[in-house]
FIKEVO-338226 format. One record per residue (C-alpha): residue in one letter; x, y, z. Coordinates in steps of 0.02 Angstrom, whole numbers. Example, Ala and Ser with C-alpha at 12.3 -4.5 7.8 and 13.67 -1.06 7.14 Angstrom:
{site "a" {615 -225 390}}
{site "s" {684 -53 357}}
END
This chain:
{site "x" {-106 7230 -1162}}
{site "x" {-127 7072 -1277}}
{site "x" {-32 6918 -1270}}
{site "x" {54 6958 -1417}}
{site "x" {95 7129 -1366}}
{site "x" {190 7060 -1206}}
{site "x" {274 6917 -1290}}
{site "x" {352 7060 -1401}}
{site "x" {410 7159 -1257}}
{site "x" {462 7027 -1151}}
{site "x" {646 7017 -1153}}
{site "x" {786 6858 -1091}}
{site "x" {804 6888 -904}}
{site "x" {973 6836 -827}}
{site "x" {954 6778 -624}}
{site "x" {1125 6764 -549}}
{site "x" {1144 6633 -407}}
{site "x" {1035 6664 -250}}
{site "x" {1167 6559 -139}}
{site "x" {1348 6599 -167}}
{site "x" {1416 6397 -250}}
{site "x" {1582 6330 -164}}
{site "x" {1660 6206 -279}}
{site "x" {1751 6035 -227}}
{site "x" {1892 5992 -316}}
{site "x" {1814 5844 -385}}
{site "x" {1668 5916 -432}}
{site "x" {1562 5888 -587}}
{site "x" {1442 6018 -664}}
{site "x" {1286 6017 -774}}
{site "x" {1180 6141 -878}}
{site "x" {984 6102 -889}}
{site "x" {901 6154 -1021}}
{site "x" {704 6181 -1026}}
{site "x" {732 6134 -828}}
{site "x" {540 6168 -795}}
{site "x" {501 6120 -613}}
{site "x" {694 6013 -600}}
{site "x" {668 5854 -616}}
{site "x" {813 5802 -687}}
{site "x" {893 5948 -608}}
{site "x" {866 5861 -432}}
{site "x" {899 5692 -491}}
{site "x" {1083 5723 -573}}
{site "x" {1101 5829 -381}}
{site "x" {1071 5655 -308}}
{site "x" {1171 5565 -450}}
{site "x" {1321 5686 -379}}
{site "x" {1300 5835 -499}}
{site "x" {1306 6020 -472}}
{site "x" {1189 6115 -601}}
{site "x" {1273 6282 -606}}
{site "x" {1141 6373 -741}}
{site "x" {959 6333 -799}}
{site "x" {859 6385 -938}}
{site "x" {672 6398 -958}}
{site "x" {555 6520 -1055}}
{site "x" {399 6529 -898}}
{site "x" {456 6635 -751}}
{site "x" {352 6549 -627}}
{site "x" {440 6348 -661}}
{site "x" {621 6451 -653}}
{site "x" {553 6548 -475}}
{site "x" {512 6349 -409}}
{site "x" {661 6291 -488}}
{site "x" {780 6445 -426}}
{site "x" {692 6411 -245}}
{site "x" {744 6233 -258}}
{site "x" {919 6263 -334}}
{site "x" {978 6425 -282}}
{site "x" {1175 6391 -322}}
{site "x" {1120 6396 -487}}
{site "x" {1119 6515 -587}}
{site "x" {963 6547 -717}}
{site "x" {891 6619 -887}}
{site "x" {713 6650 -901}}
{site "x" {716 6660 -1118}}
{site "x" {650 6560 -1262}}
{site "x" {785 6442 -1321}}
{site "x" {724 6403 -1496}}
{site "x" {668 6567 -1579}}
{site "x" {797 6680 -1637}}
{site "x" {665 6806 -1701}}
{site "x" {574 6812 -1500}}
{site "x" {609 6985 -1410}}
{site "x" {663 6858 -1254}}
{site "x" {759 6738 -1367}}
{site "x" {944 6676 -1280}}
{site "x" {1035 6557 -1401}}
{site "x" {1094 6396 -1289}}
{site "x" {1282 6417 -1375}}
{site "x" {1284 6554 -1242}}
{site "x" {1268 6450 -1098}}
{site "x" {1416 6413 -967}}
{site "x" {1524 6252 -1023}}
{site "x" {1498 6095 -896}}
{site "x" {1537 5905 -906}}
{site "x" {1369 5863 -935}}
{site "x" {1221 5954 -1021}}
{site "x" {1024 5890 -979}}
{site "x" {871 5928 -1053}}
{site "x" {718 5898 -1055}}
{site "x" {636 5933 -1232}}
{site "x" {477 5934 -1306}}
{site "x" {404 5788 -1449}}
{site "x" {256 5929 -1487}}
{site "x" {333 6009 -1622}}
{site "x" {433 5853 -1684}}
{site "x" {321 5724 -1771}}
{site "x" {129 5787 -1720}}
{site "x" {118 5964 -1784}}
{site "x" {115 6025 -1942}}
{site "x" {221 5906 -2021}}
{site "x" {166 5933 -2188}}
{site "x" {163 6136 -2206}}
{site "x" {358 6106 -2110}}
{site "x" {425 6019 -2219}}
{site "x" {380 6105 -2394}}
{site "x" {554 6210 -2397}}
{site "x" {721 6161 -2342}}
{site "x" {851 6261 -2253}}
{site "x" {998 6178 -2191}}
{site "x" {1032 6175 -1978}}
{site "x" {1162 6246 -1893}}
{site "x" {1287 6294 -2095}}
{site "x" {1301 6095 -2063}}
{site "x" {1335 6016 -2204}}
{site "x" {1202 5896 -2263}}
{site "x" {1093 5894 -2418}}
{site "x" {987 5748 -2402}}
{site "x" {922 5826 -2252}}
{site "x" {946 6022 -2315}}
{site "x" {791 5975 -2448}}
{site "x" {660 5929 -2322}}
{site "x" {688 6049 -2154}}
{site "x" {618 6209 -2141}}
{site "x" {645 6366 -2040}}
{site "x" {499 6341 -1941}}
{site "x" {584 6160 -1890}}
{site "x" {741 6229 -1834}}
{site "x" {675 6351 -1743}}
{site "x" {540 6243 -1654}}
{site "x" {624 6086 -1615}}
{site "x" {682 6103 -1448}}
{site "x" {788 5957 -1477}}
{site "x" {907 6054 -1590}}
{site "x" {955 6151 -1444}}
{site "x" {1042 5998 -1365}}
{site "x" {1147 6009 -1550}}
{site "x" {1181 6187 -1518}}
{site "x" {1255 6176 -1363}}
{site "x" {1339 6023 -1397}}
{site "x" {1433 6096 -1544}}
{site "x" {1501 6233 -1470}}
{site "x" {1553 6160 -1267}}
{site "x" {1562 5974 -1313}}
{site "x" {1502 5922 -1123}}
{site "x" {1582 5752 -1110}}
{site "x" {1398 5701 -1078}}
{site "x" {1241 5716 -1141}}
{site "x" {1069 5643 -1078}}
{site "x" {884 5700 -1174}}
{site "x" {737 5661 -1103}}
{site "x" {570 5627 -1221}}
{site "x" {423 5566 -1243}}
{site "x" {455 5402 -1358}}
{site "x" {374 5477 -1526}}
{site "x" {533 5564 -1519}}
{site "x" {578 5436 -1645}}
{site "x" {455 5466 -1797}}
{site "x" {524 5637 -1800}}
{site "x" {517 5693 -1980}}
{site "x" {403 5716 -2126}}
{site "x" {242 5619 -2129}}
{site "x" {207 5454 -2189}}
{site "x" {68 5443 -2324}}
{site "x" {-101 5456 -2254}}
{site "x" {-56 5453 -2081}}
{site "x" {-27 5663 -2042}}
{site "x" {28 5622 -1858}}
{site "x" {155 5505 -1893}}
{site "x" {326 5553 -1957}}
{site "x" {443 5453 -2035}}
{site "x" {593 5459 -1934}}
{site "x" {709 5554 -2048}}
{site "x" {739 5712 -1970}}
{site "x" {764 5594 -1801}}
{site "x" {884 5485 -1885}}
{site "x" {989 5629 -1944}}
{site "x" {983 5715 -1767}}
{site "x" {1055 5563 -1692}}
{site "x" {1182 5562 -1847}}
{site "x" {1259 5734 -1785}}
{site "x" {1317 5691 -1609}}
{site "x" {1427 5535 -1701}}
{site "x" {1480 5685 -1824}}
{site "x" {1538 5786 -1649}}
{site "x" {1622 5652 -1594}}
{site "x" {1503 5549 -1472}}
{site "x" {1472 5361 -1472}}
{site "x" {1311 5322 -1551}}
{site "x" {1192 5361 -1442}}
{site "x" {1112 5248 -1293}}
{site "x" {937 5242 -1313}}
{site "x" {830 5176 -1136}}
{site "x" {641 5164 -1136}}
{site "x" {602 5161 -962}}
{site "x" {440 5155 -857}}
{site "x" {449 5270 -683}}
{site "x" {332 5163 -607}}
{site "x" {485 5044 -572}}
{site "x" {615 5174 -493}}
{site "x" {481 5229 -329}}
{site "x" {384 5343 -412}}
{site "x" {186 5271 -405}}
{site "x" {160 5340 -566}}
{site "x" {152 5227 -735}}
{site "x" {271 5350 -843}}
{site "x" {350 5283 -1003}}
{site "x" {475 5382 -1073}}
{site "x" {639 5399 -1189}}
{site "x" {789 5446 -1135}}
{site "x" {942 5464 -1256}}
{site "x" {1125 5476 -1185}}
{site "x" {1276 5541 -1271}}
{site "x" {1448 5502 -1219}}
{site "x" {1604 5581 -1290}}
{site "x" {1721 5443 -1382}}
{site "x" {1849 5488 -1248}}
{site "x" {1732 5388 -1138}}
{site "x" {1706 5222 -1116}}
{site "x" {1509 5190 -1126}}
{site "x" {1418 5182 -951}}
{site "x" {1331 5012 -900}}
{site "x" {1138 5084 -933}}
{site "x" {1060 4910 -929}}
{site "x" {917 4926 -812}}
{site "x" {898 4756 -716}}
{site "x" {782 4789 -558}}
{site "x" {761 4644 -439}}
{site "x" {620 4534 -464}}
{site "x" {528 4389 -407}}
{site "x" {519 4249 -529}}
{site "x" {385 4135 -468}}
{site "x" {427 3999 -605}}
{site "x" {606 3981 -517}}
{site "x" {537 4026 -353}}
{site "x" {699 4140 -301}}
{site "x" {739 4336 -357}}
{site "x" {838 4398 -487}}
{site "x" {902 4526 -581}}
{site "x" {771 4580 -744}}
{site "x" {819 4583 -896}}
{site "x" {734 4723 -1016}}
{site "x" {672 4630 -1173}}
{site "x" {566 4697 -1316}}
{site "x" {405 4610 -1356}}
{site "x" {365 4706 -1540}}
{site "x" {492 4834 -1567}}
{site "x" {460 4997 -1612}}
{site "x" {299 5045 -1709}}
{site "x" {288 5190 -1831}}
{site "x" {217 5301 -1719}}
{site "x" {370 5287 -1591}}
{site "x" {250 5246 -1453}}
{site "x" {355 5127 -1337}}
{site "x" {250 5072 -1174}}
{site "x" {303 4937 -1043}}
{site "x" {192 4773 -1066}}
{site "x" {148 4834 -1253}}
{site "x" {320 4839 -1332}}
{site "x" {455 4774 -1207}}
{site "x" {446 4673 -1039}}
{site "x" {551 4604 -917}}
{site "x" {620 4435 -908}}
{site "x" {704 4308 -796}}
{site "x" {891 4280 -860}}
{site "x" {877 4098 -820}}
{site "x" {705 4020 -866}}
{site "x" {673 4172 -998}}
{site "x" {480 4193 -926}}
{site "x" {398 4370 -893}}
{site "x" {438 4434 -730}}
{site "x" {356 4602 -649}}
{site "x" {489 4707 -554}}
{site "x" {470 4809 -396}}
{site "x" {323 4943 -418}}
{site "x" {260 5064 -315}}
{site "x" {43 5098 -296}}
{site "x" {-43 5255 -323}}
{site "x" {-81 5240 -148}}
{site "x" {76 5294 -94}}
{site "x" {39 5483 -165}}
{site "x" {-144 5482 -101}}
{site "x" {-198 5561 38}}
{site "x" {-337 5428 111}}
{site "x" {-377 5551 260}}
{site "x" {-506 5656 132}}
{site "x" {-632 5562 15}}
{site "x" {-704 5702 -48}}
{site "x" {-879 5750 -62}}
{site "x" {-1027 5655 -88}}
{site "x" {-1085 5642 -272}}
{site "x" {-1278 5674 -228}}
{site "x" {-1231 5818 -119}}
{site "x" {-1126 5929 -247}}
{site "x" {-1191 6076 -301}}
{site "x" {-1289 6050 -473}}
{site "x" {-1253 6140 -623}}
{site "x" {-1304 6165 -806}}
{site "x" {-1176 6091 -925}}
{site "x" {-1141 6185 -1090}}
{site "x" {-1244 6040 -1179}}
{site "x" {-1393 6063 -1072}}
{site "x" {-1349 5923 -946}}
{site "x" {-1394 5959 -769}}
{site "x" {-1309 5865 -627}}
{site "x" {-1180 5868 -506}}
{site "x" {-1052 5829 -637}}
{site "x" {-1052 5818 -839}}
{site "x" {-1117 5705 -920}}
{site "x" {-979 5607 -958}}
{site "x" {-929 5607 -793}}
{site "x" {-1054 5526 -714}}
{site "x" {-1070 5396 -857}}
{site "x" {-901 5372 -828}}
{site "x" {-895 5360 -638}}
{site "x" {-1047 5210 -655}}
{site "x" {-964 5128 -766}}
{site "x" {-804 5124 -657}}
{site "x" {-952 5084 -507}}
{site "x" {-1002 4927 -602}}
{site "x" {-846 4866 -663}}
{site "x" {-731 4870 -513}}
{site "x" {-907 4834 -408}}
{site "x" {-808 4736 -279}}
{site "x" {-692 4889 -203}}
{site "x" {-701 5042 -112}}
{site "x" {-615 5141 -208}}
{site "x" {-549 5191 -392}}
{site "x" {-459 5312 -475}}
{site "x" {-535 5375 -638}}
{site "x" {-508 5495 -796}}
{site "x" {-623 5655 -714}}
{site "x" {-653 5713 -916}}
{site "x" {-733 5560 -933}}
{site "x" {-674 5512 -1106}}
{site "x" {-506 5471 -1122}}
{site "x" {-382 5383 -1007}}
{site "x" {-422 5229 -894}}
{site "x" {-458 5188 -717}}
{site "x" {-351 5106 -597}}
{site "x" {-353 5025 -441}}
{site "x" {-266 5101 -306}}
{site "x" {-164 4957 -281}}
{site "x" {-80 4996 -453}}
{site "x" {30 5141 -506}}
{site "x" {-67 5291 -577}}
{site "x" {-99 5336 -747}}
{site "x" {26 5458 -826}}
{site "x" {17 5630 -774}}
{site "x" {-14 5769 -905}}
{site "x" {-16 5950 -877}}
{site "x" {-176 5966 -823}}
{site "x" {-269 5912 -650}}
{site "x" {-379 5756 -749}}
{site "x" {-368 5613 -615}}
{site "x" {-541 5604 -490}}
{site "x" {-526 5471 -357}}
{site "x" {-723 5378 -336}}
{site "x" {-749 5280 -176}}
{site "x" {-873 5218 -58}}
{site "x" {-833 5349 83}}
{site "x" {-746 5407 229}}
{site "x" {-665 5278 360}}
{site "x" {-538 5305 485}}
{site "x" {-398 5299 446}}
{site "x" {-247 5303 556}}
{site "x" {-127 5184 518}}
{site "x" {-92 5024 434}}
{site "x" {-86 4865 475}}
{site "x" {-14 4691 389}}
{site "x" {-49 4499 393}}
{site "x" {60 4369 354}}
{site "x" {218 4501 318}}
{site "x" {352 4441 232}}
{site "x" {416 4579 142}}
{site "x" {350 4744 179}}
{site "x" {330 4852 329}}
{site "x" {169 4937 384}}
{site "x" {133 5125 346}}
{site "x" {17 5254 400}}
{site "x" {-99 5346 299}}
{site "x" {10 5492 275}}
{site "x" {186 5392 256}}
{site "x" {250 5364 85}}
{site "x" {214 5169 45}}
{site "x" {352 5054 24}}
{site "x" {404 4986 -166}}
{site "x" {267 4883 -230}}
{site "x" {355 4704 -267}}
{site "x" {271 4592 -376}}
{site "x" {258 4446 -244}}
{site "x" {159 4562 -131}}
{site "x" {-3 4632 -129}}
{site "x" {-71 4774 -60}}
{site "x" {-234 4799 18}}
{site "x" {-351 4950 66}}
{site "x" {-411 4981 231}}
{site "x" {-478 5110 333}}
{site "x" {-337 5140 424}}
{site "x" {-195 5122 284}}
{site "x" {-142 5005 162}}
{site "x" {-78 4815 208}}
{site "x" {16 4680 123}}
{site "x" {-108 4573 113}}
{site "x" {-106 4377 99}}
{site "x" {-226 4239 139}}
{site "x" {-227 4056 104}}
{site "x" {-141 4070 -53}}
{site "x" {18 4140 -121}}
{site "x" {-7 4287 -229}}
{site "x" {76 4226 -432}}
{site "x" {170 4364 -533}}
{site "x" {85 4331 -713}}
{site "x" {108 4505 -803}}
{site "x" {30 4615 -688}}
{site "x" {101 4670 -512}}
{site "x" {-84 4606 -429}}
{site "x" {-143 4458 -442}}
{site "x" {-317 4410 -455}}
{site "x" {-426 4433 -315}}
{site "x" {-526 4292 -222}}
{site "x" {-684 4319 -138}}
{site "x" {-563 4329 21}}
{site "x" {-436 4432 -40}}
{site "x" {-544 4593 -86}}
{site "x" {-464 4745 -27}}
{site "x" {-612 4855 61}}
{site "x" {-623 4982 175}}
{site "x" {-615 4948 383}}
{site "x" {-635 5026 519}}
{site "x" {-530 4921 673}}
{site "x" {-515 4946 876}}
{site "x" {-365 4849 875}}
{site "x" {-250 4729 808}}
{site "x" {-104 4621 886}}
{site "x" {71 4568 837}}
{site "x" {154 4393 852}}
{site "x" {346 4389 856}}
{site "x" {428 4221 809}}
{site "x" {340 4088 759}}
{site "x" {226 4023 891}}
{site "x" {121 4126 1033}}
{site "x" {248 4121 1180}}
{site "x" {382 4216 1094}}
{site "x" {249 4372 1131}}
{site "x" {71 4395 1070}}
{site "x" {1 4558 1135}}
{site "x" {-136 4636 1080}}
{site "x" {-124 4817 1021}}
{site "x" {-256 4991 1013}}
{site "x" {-260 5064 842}}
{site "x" {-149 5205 921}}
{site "x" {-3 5106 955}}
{site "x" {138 5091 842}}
{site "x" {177 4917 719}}
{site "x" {360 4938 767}}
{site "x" {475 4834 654}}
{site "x" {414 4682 544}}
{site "x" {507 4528 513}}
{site "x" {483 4387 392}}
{site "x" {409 4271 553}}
{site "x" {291 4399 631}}
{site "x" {112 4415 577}}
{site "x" {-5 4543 610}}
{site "x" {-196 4550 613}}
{site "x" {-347 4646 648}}
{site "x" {-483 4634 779}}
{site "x" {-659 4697 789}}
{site "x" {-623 4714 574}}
{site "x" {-794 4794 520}}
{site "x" {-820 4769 325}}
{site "x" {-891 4932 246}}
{site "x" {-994 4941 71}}
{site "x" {-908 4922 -83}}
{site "x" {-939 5032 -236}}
{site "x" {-1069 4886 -280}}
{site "x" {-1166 4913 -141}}
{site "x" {-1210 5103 -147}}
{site "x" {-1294 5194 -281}}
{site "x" {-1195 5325 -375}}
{site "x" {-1241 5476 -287}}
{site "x" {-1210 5404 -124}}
{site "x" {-1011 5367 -192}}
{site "x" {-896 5492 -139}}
{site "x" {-789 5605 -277}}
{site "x" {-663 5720 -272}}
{site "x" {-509 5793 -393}}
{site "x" {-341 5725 -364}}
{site "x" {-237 5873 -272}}
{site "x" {-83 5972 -322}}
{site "x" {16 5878 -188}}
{site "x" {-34 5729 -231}}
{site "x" {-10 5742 -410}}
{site "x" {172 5800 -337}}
{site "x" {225 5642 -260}}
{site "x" {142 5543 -387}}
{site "x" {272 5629 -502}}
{site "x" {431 5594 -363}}
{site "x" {431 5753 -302}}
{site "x" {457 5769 -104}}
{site "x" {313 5906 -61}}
{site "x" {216 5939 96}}
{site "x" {75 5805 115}}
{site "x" {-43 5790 250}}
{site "x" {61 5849 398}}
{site "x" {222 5797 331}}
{site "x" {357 5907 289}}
{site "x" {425 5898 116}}
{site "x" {597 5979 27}}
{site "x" {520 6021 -119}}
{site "x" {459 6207 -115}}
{site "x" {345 6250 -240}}
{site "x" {172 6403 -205}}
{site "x" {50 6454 -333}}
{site "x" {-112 6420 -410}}
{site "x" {-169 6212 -406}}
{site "x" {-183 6235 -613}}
{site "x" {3 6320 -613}}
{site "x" {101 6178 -496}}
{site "x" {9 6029 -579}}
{site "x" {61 6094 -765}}
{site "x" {242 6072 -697}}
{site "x" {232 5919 -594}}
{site "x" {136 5848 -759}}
{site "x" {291 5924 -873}}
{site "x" {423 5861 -751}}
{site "x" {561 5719 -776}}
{site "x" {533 5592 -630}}
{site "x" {685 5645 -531}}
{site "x" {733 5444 -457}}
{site "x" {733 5399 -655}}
{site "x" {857 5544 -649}}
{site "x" {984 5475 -496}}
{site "x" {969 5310 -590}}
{site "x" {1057 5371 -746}}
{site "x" {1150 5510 -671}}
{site "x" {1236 5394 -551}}
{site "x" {1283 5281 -686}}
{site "x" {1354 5424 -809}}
{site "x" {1453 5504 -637}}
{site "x" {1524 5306 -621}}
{site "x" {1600 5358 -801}}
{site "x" {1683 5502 -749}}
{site "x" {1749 5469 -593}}
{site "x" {1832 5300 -664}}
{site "x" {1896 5371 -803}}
{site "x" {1996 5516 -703}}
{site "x" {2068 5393 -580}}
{site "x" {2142 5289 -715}}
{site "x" {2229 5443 -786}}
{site "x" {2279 5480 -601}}
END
C-alpha cells in the first residue's frame, strides 16, 4: 500500500483516558494541541495544570505521550486539513482554562510563500479584507497556528500560551528578492484576532532553555494570551546572576541588543542579552553544560578502527568525507582538550565544548561527541568549591553559573578554579590559562578539608568514597592526578567518535529518561531515529513550569479576590 493510499484511509482516532481523572475542586485544566512527545504537557503538570485531552496527527508521539499522561484523554487526527480522511477540527475539542500548543513556523514564512499567497480566501467567515486579498486556502489549512484561533473562538480558554520557533514573526507574503523571508503581515493580523476575541495584546518572550536547567542552547518564541478579564501575569524573566563589575548577584534584566531582523530570527547574545539593573553591564545567568546529558562512561569507538566504507562520492574511510574534515578541524582548533562535541554531517552547525550547553536539537540524531579516549570515570571531584557540589558521571550536573567553571576529568566533571577568579564577560567560560585546561584524569584518590585550616579534618579519601556535602570553606583536591593526551596530541584516527544517543539527546532536551543506571519518569520505547525526532520536536518542559506557574499565579489570585 502507498503512502498516499494509507493517508487516505487513515481515519481521526479517539483514545479515551487510560487512568480514570479525579478532579480537585480547585483544579485548573488545559488542552494541548500538536502535544508531540509533552513537553509543555509536563511542564503546565508541574506549573499545577491538569491536561485533560491531547491532539497530535503521529500515533507513536500520542502512545509516549498517552504513556506519560494517561488521565488524559487523546486524538490521534490532523488538525489543519479539513479535506484529510483523519482530519478532527480543534473547535471540537473539550473547553479548559487554558489551551497550549505547540505549532509549527514550516509552513508560515519558509514554504511556498509566493504560490500561497496568489489567491485570497478569507479565515474563519472573519471579517477582514486587507487580509482576505492575500491568504489562500492552502494557508489556512496549513498554518498550524490558526488552530490556536479556532479553538480560541469557539471555548475562549481564559489562557492561551503558543510556542514557536521565532520566524514566527515574518509570517506572511515574501519580501522582494528574499523568497524565505515573509513580511510579517499574515503574523500581524493573527496576533490582531485574539485582541478582536477579547484578549490583551499578546505577551511575546524570547527565551533561551539553556537558562531554565536544560543543557541545551534552545531559543524560542513563546506568545501568551490572557483574557481582558485578567490582569496580565508578571512574565519578566530575571534569573539570578553574578555581576562581576558590582561583585554581588542580582536579578537579570532581559534587554535587546538589535531588535528583531526581517527574518524573525531572535537568538540570545545576537539580538537580546542580559543586564545588571544597577551598573547596566552584560551579565551571563545560570546555565547548565552539555555535560550534564552526556554519558562520559562510553567514548565510543576509535576512529582508525571503524569499519571502512565507500561513500556515495567515491570517498573511502571510516566516515564521509566531510566528517573527517570536520572532526580535524575541530582536532586542531580546540587542540588543547579531550573532548568536543561536533555537527556529525559535517557541514552545518558548530562545535562546542562540553563545558557549554549543546547546540539546538533538531529532529534528527546530528550531534557526534570527538575525544581523546576512554578514562575512568567514577565520580567527580572539586577544588576550591564555592558554589557547586560534586557529581558523578551518571548524576545530572548542577546549573552552570557564570562565576563557575566546569572542568573535565576522568572521573566526572569539577568546578574548577586556580589562582585566578574566573570573569563573566559574555560567555559562561572564561578563558582558559595554561593551568586551567580541562583534560581527562585518571586519580587513586583525593581528600577533603573542612573549615578553613587542616585541624578542622583533612582526610584523605579512595576514589570510591563519597564527596559528602560541600561548603563555601571546604576544598577538595586530587592525588596521584595523571594528565592524559589532549586532542592535540593524537592523530585523528587514534581520537575516539561516536553518535550522541537517544537518551542523551533526551535529557539534553529536559526530559527525565533512563540514563546510565538511573531510573528516569519519562517512558518513551522505539526506534533511536523515532524518540530523537520527538525529543528534537519537543517544548523544553522547565521553560514550560516557568510560564505555567506564572499564568496559574493569575488564576488563582484572581478567584480569591472574587472569594
Amino acid at each position: 500500500m502507498s503512502r498516499r493510499t494509507m493517508q487516505q484511509t487513515r481515519t481521526a482516532t479517539h483514545r479515551p483516558a487510560t487512568r480514570r481523572r479525579r478532579f480537585r475542586h480547585d483544579e485548573y485544566t488545559a488542552v494541548d494541541l500538536f502535544s508531540g512527545f509533552g513537553g509543555l504537557t509536563e511542564g503546565i503538570r508541574r506549573a499545577g495544570f491538569t491536561t485533560i485531552m491531547a491532539a497530535n496527527h503521529n500515533a507513536y508521539k500520542v502512545e509516549v505521550h498517552e504513556a506519560n499522561h494517561p488521565d488524559a484523554e487523546h486524538w490521534i487526527a490532523d488538525l489543519v486539513d479539513p479535506d484529510a480522511a483523519d482530519y478532527h477540527s480543534a473547535r471540537d475539542l473539550p473547553a479548559a482554562d487554558l489551551l497550549v500548543a505547540g505549532v509549527s513556523c514550516v509552513n508560515h514564512s519558509l514554504a511556498n510563500t509566493i504560490r500561497a499567497y496568489e489567491q485570497g480566501l478569507t479565515l474563519f467567515e472573519l471579517e477582514d479584507p486587507d487580509y482576505e486579498a492575500r491568504v489562500t486556502r492552502s494557508e489556512r489549512d496549513r498554518a498550524t497556528a490558526n488552530c490556536v484561533l479556532q479553538y480560541a473562538a469557539k471555548h475562549h480558554p481564559r489562557l492561551i500560551l503558543v510556542e514557536c520557533t521565532t520566524q514566527l514573526t515574518s509570517w506572511g507574503p515574501a519580501l522582494p528578492g528574499r523568497q524565505k523571508v515573509g513580511d510579517g503581515s499574515t503574523y500581524r493580523w493573527w496576533l490582531r484576532q485574539f485582541e478582536l476575541l477579547g484578549y490583551h495584546p499578546a505577551k511575546v518572550l524570547y527565551l533561551n532553555s539553556q537558562f531554565f536547567g536544560v543543557p541545551q542552547s534552545r531559543d524560542r518564541g513563546y506568545w501568551v494570551f490572557v483574557d481582558k478579564t485578567l490582569p496580565m501575569p508578571d512574565l519578566e524573566h530575571r534569573p539570578v546572576s553574578h555581576c562581576g563589575p558590582c561583585d554581588k548577584d542580582v536579578e537579570a534584566v532581559w534587554t535587546w541588543k538589535t531588535g528583531i531582523p526581517a527574518t524573525g530570527t531572535v537568538m540570545y547574545g545576537k539580538q537580546y542579552e542580559y543586564r545588571c539593573p544597577s551598573c547596566r553591564r552584560p551579565v551571563v545567568p545560570p546555565m547548565t553544560p552539555s555535560l550534564a546529558a552526556l554519558d562520559l562512561t562510553d567514548l565510543g569507538t576509535r576512529i582508525g578502527d571503524k569499519p571502512v566504507k565507500t561513500f556515495k562520492d567515491g570517498f573511502v574511510g571510516p566516515l564521509a568525507r566531510s566528517s573527517m574534515a570536520r572532526a580535524e578541524r575541530c582536532r586542531q582548533r580546540f587542540a588543547d582538550f579531550p573532548a568536543i562535541l561536533m555537527p556529525a554531517k559535517g557541514v552545518h552547525g558548530s562545535e562546542r565544548l562540553l563545558l557549554r550547553p549543546m547546540a539546538t536539537q533538531t529532529s534528527q540524531q546530528e550531534t557526534a561527541l570527538l575525544s581523546t579516549g576512554p578514562g575512568t570515570l567514577p565520580m567527580a571531584l572539586a577544588v576550591d568549591n564555592y558554589q557547586g557540589a560534586a557529581r558523578g558521571a551518571g548524576e545530572p550536573l548542577p546549573t552552570q553559573v557564570g562565576s563557575e567553571t566546569l572542568a573535565v576529568l576522568s572521573s566526572g566533571v569539577l568546578p574548577y578554579r586556580k589562582n585566578t577568579l574566573p570573569t563573566v564577560h559574555g560567555e559562561a567560560m572564561p578563558t582558559f590559562t595554561s593551568e586551567q585546561i580541562p583534560a581527562v584524569l585518571t586519580a587513586a584518590g583525593w581528600y577533603k578539608q573542612n573549615g578553613t585550616s587542616p585541624e578542622h579534618g583533612t582526610a584523605p579519601h579512595p576514589v570510591t568514597d563519597p564527596l559528602g556535602t560541600l561548603t563555601a570553606t571546604d576544598t577538595t583536591a586530587l592525588l596521584m592526578a595523571q594528565w592524559r593526551a589532549s586532542l592535540a596530541e593524537l592523530p585523528l584516527e587514534d581520537c575516539f567518535y561516536r553518535m550522541m544517543t537517544a537518551p542523551e539527546i533526551g535529557r539534553g532536551c529536559g526530559f527525565d529518561v533512563d540514563f546510565n543506571g538511573y531510573r528516569g519518569t519519562f517512558k518513551v520505547w522505539g526506534s533511536a531515529r523515532n524518540q530523537v525526532d520527538g525529543f528534537g520536536n519537543a517544548v523544553s518542559p522547565q521553560v514550560g513550569t516557568w510560564i505555567g506557574s506564572r499564568l496559574r499565579a493569575v488564576l488563582h489570585a484572581s478567584e480569591a479576590v472574587a472569594a
